[in-house]
N, CA and C atoms as a LAMMPS dump frame, in Angstrom:
ITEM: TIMESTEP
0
ITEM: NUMBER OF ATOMS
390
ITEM: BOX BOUNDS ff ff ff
-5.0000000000000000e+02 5.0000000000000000e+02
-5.0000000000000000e+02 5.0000000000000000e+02
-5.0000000000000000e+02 5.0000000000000000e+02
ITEM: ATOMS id mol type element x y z
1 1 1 N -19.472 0.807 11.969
2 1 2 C -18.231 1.172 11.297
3 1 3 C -18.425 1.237 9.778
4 2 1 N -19.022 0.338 9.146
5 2 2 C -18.952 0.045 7.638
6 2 3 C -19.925 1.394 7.055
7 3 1 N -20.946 1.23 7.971
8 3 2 C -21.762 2.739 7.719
9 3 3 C -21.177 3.805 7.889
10 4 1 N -20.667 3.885 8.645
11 4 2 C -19.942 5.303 8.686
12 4 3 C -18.763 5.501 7.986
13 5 1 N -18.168 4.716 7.233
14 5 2 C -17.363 4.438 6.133
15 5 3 C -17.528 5.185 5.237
16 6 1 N -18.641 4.602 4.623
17 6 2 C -19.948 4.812 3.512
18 6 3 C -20.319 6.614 3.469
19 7 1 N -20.696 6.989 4.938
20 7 2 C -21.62 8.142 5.013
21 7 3 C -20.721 9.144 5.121
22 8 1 N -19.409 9.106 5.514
23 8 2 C -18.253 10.17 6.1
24 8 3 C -17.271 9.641 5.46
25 9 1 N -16.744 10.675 4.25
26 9 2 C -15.887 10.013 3.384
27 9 3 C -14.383 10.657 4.218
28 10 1 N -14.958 11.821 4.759
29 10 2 C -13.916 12.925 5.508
30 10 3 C -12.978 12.331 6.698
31 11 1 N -13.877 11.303 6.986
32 11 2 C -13.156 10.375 8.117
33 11 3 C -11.859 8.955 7.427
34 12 1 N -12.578 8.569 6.449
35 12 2 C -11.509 8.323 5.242
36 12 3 C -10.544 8.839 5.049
37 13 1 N -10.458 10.213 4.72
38 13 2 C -9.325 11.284 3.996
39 13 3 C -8.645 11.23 5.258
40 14 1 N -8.58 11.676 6.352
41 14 2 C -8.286 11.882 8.211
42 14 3 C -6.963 10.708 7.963
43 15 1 N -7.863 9.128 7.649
44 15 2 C -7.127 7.856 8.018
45 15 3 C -6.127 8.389 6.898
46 16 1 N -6.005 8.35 5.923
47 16 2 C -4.94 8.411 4.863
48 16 3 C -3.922 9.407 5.124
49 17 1 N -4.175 10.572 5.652
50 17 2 C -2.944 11.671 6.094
51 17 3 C -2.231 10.734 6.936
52 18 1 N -2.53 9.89 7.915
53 18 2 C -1.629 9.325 8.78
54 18 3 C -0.74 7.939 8.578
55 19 1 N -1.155 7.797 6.962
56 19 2 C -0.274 7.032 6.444
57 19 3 C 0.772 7.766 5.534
58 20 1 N 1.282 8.799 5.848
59 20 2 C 2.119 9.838 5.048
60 20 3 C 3.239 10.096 6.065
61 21 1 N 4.669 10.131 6.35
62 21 2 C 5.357 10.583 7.056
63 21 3 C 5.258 12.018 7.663
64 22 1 N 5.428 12.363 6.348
65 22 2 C 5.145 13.789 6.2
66 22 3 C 3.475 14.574 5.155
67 23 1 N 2.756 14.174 6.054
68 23 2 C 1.176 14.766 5.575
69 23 3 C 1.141 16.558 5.413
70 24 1 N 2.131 17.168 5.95
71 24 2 C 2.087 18.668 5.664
72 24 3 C 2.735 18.829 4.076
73 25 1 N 3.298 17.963 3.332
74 25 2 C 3.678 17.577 2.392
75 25 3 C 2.929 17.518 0.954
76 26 1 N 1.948 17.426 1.319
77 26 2 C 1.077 16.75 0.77
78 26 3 C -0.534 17.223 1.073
79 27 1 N -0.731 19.37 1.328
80 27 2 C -1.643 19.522 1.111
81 27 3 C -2.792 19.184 0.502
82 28 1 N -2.89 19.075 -1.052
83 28 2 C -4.027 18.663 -1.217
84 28 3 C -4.825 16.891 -1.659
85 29 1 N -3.935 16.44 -0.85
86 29 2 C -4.482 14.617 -0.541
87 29 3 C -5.76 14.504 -0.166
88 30 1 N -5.891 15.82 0.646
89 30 2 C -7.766 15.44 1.417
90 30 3 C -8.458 15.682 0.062
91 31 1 N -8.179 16.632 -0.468
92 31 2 C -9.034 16.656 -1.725
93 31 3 C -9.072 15.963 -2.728
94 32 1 N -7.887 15.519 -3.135
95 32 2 C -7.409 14.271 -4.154
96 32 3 C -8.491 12.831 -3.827
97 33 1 N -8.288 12.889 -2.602
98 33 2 C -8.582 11.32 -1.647
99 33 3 C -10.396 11.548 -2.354
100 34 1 N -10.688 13.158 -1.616
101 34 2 C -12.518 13.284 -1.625
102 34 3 C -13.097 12.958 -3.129
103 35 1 N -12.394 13.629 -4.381
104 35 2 C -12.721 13.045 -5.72
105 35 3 C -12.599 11.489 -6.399
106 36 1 N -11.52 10.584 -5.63
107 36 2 C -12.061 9.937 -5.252
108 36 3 C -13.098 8.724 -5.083
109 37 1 N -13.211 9.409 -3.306
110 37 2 C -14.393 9.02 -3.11
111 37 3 C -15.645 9.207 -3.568
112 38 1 N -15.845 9.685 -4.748
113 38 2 C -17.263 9.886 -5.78
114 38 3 C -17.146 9.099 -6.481
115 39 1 N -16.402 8.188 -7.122
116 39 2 C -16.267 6.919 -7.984
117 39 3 C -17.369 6.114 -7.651
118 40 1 N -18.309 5.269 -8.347
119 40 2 C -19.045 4.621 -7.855
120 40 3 C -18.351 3.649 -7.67
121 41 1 N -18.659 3.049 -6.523
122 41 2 C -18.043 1.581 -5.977
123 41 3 C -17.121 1.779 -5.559
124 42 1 N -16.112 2.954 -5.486
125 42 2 C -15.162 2.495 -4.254
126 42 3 C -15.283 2.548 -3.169
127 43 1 N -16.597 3.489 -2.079
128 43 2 C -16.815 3.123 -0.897
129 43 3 C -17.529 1.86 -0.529
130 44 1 N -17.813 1.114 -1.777
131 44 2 C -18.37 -0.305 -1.526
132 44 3 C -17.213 -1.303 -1.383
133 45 1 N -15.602 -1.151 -2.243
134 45 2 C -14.894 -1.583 -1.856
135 45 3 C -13.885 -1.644 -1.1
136 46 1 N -13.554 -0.315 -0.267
137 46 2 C -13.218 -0.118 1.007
138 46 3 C -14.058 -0.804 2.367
139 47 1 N -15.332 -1.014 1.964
140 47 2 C -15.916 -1.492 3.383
141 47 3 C -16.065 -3.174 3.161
142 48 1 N -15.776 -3.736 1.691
143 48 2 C -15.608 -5.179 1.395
144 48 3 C -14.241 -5.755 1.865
145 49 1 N -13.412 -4.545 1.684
146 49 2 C -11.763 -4.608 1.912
147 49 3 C -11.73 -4.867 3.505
148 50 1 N -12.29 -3.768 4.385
149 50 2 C -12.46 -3.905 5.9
150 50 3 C -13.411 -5.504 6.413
151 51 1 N -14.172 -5.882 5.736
152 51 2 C -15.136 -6.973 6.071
153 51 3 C -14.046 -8.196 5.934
154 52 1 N -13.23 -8.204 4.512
155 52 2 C -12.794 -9.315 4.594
156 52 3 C -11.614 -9.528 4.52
157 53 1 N -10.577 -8.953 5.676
158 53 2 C -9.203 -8.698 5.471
159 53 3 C -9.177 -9.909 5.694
160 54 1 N -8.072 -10.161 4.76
161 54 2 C -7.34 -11.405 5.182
162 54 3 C -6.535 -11.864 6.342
163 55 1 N -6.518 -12.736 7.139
164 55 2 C -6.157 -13.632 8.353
165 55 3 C -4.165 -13.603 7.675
166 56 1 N -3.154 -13.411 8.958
167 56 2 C -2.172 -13.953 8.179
168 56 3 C -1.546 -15.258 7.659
169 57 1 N -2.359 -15.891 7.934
170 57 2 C -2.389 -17.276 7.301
171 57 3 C -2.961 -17.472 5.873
172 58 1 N -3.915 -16.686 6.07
173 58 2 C -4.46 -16.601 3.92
174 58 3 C -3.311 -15.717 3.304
175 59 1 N -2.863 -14.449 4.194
176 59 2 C -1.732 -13.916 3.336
177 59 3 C -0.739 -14.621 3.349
178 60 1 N -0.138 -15.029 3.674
179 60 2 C 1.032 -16.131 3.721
180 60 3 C 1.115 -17.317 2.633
181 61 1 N -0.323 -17.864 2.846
182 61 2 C -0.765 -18.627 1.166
183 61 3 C -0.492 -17.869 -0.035
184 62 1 N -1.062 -17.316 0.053
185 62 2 C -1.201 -16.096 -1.573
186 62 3 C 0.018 -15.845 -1.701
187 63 1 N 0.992 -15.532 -1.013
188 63 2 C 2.494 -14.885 -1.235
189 63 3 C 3.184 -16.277 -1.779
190 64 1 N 2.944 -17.06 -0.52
191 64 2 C 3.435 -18.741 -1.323
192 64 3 C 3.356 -19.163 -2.513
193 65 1 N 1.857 -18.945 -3.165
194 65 2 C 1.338 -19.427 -4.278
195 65 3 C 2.093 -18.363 -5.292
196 66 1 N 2.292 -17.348 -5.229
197 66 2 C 3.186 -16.159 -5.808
198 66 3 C 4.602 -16.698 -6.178
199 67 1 N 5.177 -16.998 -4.818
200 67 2 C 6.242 -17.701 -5.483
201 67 3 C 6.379 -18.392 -5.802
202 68 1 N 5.461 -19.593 -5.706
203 68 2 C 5.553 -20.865 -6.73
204 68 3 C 5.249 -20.367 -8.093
205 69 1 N 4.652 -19.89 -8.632
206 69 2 C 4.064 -18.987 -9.991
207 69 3 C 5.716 -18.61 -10.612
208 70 1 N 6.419 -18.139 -9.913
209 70 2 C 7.601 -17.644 -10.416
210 70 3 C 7.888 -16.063 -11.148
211 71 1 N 6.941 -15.778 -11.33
212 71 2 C 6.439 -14.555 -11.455
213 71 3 C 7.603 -13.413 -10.685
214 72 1 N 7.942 -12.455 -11.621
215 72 2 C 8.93 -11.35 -11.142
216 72 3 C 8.264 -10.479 -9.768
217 73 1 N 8.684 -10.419 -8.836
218 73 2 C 7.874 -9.579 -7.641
219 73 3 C 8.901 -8.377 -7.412
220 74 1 N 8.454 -7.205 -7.348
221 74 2 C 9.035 -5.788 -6.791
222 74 3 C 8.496 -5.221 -5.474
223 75 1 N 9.167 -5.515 -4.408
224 75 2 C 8.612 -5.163 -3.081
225 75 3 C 9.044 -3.94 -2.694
226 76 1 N 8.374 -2.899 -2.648
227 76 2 C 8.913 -1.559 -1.906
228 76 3 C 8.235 -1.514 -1.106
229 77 1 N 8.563 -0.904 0.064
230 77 2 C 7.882 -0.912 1.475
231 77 3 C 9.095 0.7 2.057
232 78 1 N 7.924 1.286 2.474
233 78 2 C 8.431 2.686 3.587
234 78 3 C 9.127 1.822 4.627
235 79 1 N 10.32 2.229 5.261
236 79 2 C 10.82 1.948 6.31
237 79 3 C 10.627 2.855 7.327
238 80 1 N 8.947 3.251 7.686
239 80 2 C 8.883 3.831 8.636
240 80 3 C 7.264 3.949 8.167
241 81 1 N 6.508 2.702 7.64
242 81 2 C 5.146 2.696 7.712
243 81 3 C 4.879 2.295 9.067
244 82 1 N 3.618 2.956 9.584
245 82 2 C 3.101 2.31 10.616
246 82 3 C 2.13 1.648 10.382
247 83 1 N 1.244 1.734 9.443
248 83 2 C 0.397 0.875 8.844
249 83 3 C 0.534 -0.892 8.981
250 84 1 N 1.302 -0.897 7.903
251 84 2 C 2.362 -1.952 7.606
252 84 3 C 3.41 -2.346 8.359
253 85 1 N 4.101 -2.31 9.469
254 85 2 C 5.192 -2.449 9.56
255 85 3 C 6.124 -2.706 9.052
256 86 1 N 7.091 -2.042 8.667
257 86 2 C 8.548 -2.364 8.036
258 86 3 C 9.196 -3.605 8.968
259 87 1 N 8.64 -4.23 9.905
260 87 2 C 9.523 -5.863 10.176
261 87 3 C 8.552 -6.568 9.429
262 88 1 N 7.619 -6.618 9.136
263 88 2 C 6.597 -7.231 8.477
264 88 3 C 7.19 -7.716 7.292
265 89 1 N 8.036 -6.901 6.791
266 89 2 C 8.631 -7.462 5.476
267 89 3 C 9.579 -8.851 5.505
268 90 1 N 10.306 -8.78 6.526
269 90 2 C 10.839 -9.625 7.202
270 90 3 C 10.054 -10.93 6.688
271 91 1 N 8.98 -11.236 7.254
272 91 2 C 8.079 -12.754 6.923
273 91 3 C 7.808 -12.555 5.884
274 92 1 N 7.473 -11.675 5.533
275 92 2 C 6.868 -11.734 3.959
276 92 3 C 8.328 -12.235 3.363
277 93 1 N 8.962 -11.931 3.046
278 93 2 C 10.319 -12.257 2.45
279 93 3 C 11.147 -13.667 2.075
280 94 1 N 10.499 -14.088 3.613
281 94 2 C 10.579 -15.344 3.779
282 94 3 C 10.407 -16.402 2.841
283 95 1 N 8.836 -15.934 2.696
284 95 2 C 8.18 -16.618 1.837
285 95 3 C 8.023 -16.159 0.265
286 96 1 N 8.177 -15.308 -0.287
287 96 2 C 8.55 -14.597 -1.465
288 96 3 C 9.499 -14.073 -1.658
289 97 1 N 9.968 -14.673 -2.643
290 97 2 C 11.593 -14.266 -3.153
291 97 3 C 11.46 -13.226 -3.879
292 98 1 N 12.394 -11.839 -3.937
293 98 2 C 11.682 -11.121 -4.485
294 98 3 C 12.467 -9.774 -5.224
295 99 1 N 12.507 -8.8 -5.645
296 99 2 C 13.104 -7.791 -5.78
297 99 3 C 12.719 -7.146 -4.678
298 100 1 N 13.684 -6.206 -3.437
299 100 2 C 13.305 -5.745 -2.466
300 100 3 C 13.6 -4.303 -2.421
301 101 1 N 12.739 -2.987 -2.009
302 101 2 C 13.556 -2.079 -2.404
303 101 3 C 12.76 -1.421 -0.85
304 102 1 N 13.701 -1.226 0.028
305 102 2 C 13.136 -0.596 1.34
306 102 3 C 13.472 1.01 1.235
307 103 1 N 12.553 1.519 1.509
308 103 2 C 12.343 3.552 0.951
309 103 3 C 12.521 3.906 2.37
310 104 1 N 13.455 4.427 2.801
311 104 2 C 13.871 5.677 3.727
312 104 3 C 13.215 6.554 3.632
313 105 1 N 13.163 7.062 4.923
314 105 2 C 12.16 8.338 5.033
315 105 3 C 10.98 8.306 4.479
316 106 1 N 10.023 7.627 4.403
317 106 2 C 8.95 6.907 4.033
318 106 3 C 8.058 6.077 4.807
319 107 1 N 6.798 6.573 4.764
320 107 2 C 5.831 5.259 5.349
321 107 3 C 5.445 4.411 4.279
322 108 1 N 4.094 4.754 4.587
323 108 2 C 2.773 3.619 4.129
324 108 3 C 2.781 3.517 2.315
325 109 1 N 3.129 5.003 2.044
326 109 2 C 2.701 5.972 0.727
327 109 3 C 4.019 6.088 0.123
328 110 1 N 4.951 5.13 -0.453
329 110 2 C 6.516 5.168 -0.457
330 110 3 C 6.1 5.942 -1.813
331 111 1 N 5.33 5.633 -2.663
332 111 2 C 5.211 6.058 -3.921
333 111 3 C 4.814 7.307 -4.236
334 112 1 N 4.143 8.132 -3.269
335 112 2 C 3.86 9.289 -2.873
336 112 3 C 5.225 10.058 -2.5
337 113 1 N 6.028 9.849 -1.354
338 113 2 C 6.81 10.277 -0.589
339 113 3 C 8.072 10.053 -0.952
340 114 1 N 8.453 9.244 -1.912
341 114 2 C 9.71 9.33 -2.795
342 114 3 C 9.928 9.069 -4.049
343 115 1 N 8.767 9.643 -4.496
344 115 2 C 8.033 9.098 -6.305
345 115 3 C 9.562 8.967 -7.012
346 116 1 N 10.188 10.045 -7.06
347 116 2 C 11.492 9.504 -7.98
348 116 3 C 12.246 8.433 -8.003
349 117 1 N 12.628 8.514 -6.287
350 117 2 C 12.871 6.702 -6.441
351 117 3 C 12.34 5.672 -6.329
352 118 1 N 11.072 5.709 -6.064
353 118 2 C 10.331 4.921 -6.518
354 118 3 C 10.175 4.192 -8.086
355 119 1 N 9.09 5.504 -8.551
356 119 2 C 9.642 5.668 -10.537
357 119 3 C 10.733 4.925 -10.744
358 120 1 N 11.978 5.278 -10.686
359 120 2 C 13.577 4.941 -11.205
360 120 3 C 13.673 2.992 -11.298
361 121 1 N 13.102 3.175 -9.755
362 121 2 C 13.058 1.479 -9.417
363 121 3 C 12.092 0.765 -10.157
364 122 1 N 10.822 1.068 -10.479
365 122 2 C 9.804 0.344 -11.303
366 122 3 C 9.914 0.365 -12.336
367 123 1 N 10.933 1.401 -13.527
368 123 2 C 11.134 1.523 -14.692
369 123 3 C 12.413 0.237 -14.866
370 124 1 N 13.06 0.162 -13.765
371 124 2 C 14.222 -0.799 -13.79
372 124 3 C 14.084 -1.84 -13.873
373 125 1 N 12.942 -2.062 -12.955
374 125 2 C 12.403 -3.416 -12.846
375 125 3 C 11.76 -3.633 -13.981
376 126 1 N 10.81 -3.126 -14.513
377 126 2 C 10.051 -3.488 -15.947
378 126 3 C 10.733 -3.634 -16.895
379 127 1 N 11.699 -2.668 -17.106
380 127 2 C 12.79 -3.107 -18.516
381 127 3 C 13.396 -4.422 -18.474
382 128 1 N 13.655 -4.684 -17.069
383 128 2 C 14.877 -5.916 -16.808
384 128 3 C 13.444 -7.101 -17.077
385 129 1 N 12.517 -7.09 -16.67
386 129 2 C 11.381 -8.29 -16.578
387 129 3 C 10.685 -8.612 -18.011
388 130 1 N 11.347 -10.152 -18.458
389 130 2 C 10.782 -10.266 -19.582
390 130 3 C 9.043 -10.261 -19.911
């Protein structure tokens, strides 16, 4: 798997259309995605990312430790990622208190697939966050 990661970036670009609701949307992503993948080191950190996903018990820490930090959090999440699941937010929530902004008509790629309101919401949030 990690090799073929590495060697077939095209199989990469494939996975990412299917985190898009609407991937006909969004002709040239395969190509966006392929430039890219010529960066040195990011197919080294896509296959570090796959080696060492975190368990949901380490994510659950980290979010914890987040909110103890106190630190301003802005959560947008597609309500219709399959990636991610949109109940997923649900636990996460739990445990991080947070600014929440759930994107309709949206998966994985909320920032892609509803950039304006997306934008609108992160400019809001940054002005308001000392």
């Amino acid at each position: 798997m990690r090799f073929m990661m590495a060697l077939f970036p095209e199989d990469m670009v494939n996975g990412q259309l299917t985190d898009l609701k609407y991937p006909e949307r969004f002709p040239q992503w395969g190509d966006q995605y392929k430039v890219q993948m010529q960066y040195k080191g990011l197919r080294q950190a896509l296959i570090s990312t796959r080696l060492h996903y975190a368990t949901p018990e380490q994510i659950r820490d980290t979010y914890e430790k987040l909110d103890i930090s106190g630190k301003p959090v802005l959560l947008i999440w597609g309500m219709e990622d399959k990636t991610t699941p949109f109940s997923s937010s649900d636990e996460l929530r739990k445990v991080l208190h947070t600014d929440f902004m759930p994107i309709e008509d949206a998966a994985h790629l909320p920032h892609m697939e509803k950039a304006g309101e997306v934008n609108t919401k992160v400019l809001e949030f940054l002005k308001a966050t000392p």
